[in-house]
N, C-alpha and C positions, 0 to 999 in steps of 0.2 A: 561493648559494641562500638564499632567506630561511628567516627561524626561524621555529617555532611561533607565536611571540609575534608576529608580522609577521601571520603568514597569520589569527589569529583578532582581530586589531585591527579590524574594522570588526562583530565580531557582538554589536554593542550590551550590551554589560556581562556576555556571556555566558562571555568568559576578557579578565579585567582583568589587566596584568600592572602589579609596583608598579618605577618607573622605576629604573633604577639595578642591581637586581639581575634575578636569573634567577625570582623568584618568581610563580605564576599562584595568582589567587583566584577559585575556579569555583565560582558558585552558594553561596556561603558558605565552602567547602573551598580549603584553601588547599595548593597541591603546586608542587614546584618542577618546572623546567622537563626537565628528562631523565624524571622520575615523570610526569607527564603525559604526556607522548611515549609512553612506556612502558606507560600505561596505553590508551591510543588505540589501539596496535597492537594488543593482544591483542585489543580490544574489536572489533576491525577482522576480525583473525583467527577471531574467534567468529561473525560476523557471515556470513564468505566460507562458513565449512563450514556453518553451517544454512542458505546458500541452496543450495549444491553437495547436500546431503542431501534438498533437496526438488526439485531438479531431476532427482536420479538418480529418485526416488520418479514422477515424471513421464515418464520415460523407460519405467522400469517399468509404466507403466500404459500404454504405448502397444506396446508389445511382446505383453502379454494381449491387446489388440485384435486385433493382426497373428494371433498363434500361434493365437488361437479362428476369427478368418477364416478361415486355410489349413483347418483341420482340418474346420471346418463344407464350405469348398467340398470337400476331399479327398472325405470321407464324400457328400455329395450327388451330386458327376459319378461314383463309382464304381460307381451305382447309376442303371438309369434307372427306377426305378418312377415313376409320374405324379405320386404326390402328394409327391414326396421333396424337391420345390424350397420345402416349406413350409420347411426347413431353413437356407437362406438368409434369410426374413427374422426368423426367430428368432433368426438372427447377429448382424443387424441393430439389435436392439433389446438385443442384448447388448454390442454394441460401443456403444449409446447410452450404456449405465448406464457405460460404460469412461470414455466422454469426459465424462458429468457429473462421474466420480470426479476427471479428471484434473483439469477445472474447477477444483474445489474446491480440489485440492491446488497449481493456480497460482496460486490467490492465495494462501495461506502462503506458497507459493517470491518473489511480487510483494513482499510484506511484508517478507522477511528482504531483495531484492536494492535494495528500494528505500533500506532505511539505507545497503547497501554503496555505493552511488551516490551519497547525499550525503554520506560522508566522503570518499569519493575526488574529488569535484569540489571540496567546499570543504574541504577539509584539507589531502589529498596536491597538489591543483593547486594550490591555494593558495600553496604551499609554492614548487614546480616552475616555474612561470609567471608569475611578477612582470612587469606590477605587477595581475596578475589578484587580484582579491577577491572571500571569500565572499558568500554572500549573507548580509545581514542578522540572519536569526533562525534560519539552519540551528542551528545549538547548543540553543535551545531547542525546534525542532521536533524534530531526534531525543532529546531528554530527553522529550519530552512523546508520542513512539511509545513510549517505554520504557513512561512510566507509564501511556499508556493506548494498549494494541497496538489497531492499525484496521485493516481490509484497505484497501488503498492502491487498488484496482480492484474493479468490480463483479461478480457473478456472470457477466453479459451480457456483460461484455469479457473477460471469462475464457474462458466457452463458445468466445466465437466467435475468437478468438486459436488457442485450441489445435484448434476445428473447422479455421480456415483453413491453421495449419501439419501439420498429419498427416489429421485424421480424413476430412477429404475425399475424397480419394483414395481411402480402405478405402472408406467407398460407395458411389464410383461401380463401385467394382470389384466390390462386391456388388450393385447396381442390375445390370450389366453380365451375372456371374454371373445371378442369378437371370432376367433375361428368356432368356438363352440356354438356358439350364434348361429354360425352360417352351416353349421351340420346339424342343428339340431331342427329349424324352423325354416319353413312350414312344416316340415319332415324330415323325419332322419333322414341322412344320406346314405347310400351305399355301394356309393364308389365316386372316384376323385370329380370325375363328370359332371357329378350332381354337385358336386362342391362349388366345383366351378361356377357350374348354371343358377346356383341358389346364392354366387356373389358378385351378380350383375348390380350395375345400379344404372336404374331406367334404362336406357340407349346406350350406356357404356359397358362392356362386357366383363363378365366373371374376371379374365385371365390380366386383363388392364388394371382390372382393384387389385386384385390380390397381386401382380408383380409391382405397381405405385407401392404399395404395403411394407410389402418385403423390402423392397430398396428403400423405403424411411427410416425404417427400423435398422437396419442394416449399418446405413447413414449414421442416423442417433449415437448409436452405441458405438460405433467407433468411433466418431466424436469422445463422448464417454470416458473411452475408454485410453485411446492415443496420447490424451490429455493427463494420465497419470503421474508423468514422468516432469511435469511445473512444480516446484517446488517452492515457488515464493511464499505464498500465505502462511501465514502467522498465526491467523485465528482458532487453528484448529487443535486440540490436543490429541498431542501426538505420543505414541506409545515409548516405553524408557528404551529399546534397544537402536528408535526412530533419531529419539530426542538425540540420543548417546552420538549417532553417527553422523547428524550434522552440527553439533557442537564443536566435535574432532575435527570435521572436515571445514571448521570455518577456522578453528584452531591454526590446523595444518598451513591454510591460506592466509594469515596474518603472520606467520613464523615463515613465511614464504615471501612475505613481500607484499602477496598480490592479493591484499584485500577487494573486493568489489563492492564498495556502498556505494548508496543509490548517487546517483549524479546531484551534486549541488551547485549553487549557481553562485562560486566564488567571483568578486570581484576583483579591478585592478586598478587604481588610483593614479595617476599623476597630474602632481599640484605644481603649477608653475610660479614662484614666492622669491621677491625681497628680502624675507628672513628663510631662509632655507632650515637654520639650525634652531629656531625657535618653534615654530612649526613642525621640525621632525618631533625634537622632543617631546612638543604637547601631543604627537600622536601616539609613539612611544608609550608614554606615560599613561594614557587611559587606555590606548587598545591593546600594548604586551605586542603591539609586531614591527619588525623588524623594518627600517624604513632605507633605501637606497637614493642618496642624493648624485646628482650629475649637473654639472656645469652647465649653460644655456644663455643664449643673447638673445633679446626682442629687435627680431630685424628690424621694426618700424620702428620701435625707439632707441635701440642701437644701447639702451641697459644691460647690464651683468645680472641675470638670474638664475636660478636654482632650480632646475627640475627634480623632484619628487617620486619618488615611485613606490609605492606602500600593496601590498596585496590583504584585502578584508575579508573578511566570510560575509556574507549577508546581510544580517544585524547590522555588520559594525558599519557596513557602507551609507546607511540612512543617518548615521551619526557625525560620518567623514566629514562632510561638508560643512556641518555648524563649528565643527575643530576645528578646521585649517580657519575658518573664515574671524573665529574667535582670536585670531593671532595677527591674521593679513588677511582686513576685508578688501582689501585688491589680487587679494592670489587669482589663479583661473585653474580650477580645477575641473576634473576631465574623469567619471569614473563610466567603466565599460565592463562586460561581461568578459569570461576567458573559458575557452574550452575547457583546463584545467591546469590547478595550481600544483607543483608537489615542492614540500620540502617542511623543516618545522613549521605544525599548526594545522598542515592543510592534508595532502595525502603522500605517502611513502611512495619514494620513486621506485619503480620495477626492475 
């Protein structure tokens, strides 16, 4: 089985290991090879129980749905007064507010199961499946969910994820419910008329409920349903002919150039330095990039200096500054965000 050091060899300067020994230099931090291991797991282990916590939390929210449906239909068929089917769709709009909660709460569980997925694809497989290799910049994309948490999926493929594995069914079965409701109490019906006339509620008339009705429903499920075609989430398993065909297709898009990972928030450094060549090197040396110096005069002091130009990943820019200043505590350093960086380390140009 391959080592650690094997499996993160290709994630661009993200774990440098120094030849010869067991040593890994991550991000500036330097841990050796069982401490890192060590810390991965735990990290991993933290990772499994906040999604398992918000799955249970999801589970929960789907059981209030079920437990307030029975009890709404109990209460309404044990009762045939005429107007008592208003009770069903008051179920209805309460098992809505169910499935927005649940919404909500699957994308926190998409967030926490999304990290769990890329250590276990590029870490643990890494590891397990030689001569497979991670991706590229998995290291710095989940350092950079750490430092800036995202929902990894939309509100809209939330909804309709969790409408299409549970909540459907509760509505039809409350659709279902309620028209049987309204044909059977007081009295059967027997014909549309009476349908109608037996689905007034108080001063609002039959044909007002029942067309509000239809257009919810209507609504709902194409919602639902329209939403199929989001493919972000991570959380869900997915069948082997599923798996197969986005695997190829992210394949295809990496042998193509045009990967698409999520937006990270690379930075851009320049260090304006007295030692220009001492300074590049101490950065060099602990961050593995590549640094561009350019000539520079301080017009108010009319001295020869050295502009700097270093591009970081996130991590490394919280470190930037103790570096350069560790060299020339007079430099003036300047680090700012950048739409996007491409070349070695960061993303392949198009």
């Amino acid at each position: 089985m391959a080592t650690p050091d094997e499996a993160g060899a290709d994630s661009l300067h993200a774990m440098d290991v120094d030849p010869g020994s067991d040593l890994w230099r991550f991000r500036g931090a330097e841990f050796r090879t069982p401490e890192f291991a060590n810390s991965m797991i735990h990290f991993y282990r933290a990772e499994v129980t906040r999604a398992n916590v918000w799955r249970q939390r999801l589970d929960a929210t789907t059981n209030w749905a079920v437990i307030s449906t029975g009890a709404a239909l109990s209460f309404t068929f044990s009762n045939n007064a005429a107007n008592l089917h208003v009770m069903v769709p008051i179920s209805t709009l309460l098992v809505t507010l169910f499935l927005i909660a649940e919404a909500r709460r699957y994308r926190y569980y998409e967030l926490w199961s999304s990290r769990v997925r890329l250590m276990e694809v590029n870490y643990f497989a890494a590891m397990l499946a030689q001569p497979h290799r991670p991706a590229a910049d998995w290291a710095g994309t989940l350092a950079d969910s750490l430092l800036h948490p995202q929902f990894t999926i939309s509100s809209w493929e939330a909804f309709g994820r969790r409408f299409r594995r549970n909540y459907q069914y509760i509505y039809l079965l409350l659709a279902f419910a309620w028209v049987n409701k309204i044909a059977l109490h007081p009295e059967p019906v027997n014909s549309f008329a009476e349908f109608l006339a037996n689905a007034h509620v108080g001063f609002v008339p039959g044909k007002l409920v029942i067309a509000t009705g239809a257009c919810f429903y209507l609504a709902i499920f194409a919602i639902g349903w329209l939403t199929v075609g989001l493919r972000k989430s991570r959380g869900e398993v997915l069948t082997r002919n599923t798996a197969t065909e986005l695997l190829q297709s992210a394949a295809d898009t990496l042998a193509g150039g045009k990967v698409s990972l999520p937006r990270r928030h690379e930075r851009l450094g320049h260090i304006i330095t007295t030692k220009g060549d001492e300074v590049a090197a101490h950065i060099m040396e602990r961050f593995g990039r590549g640094v561009t110096g350019l000539p520079g005069k301080g017009m108010y002091s009319g001295e020869e200096r050295t502009v700097l130009m270093v591009a970081v990943d996130p991590v490394q820019a919280h470190h930037l500054e103790e570096t350069v200043y560790a060299v020339d505590p007079g430099a003036f350093v300047i680090i700012h965000g950048t739409d996007r960086v491409l070349g070695t380390g960061f993303r392949a140009a198009s």
